[in-house]
C-alpha positions in Angstrom: -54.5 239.0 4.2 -54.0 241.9 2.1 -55.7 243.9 -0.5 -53.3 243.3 -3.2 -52.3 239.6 -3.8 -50.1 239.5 -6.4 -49.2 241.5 -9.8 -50.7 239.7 -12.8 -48.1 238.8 -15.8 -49.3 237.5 -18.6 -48.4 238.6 -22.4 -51.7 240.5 -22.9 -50.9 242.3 -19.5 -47.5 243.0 -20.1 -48.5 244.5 -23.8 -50.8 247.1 -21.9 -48.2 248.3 -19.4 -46.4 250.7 -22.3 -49.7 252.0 -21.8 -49.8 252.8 -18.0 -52.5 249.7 -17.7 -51.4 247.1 -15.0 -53.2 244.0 -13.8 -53.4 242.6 -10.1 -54.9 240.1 -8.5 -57.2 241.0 -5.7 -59.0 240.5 -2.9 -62.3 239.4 -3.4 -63.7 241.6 -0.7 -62.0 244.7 -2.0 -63.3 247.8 -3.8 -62.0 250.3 -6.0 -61.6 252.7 -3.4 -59.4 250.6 -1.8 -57.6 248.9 -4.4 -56.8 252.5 -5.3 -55.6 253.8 -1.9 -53.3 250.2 -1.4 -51.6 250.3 -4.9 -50.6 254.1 -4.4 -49.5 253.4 -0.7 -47.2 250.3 -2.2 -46.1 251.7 -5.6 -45.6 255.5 -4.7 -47.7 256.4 -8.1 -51.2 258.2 -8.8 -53.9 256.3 -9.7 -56.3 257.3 -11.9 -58.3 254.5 -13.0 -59.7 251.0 -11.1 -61.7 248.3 -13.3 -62.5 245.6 -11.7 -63.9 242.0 -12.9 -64.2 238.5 -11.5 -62.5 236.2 -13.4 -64.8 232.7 -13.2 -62.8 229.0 -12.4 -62.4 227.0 -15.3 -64.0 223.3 -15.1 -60.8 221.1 -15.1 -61.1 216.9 -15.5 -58.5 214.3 -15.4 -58.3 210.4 -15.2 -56.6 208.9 -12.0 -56.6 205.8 -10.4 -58.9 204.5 -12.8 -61.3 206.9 -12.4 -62.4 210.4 -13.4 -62.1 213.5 -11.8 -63.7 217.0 -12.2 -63.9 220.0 -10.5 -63.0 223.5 -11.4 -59.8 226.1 -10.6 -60.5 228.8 -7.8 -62.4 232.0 -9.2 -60.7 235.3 -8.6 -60.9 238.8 -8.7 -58.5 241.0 -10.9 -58.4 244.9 -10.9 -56.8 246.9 -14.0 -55.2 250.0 -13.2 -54.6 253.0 -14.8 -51.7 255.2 -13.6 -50.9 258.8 -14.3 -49.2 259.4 -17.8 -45.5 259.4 -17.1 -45.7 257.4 -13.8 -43.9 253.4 -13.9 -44.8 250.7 -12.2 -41.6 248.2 -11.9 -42.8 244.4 -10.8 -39.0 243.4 -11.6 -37.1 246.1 -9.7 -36.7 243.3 -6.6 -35.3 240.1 -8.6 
């Protein structure tokens, strides 16, 4: 398994990329050193910012069978970087 999972889209995520901010879904395992290292190995850019946060599961509940279920989603860890000004990163460049 990999460092980087997955690229995060969502409409708050996607607002921040005009800004050189891009979200990814992580590793849980992995620090910024090298979340850092992977991204500019995969994306060919320069890094100059990591944050990183753990995103907490949300409790989830549903009827079924004539009972009720709960549980929670998965919790995750997410990383926010910050690339060089100028510098693009293109998630849609393979469709």
């Amino acid at each position: 398994m990999g460092i980087i999972l997955k690229p995060l889209i969502t409409e708050k995520g996607t607002a921040r990329n005009d800004k050189g901010v891009y979200g990814f879904v992580v590793a849980k395992s992995a620090n910024k050193v090298e979340i850092k290292q992977s991204i500019e190995k995969m994306y060919g850019v320069k890094v100059q910012e990591v944050r990183t946060m753990i995103a907490a599961g949300k409790p989830k509940s549903r009827f079924s069978n004539g009972s009720f279920l709960s549980g929670k989603t998965s919790s995750y860890k997410k990383a926010l970087i910050t690339v060089a000004a100028g510098e693009v990163i293109d998630f849609y460049s393979s469709i």
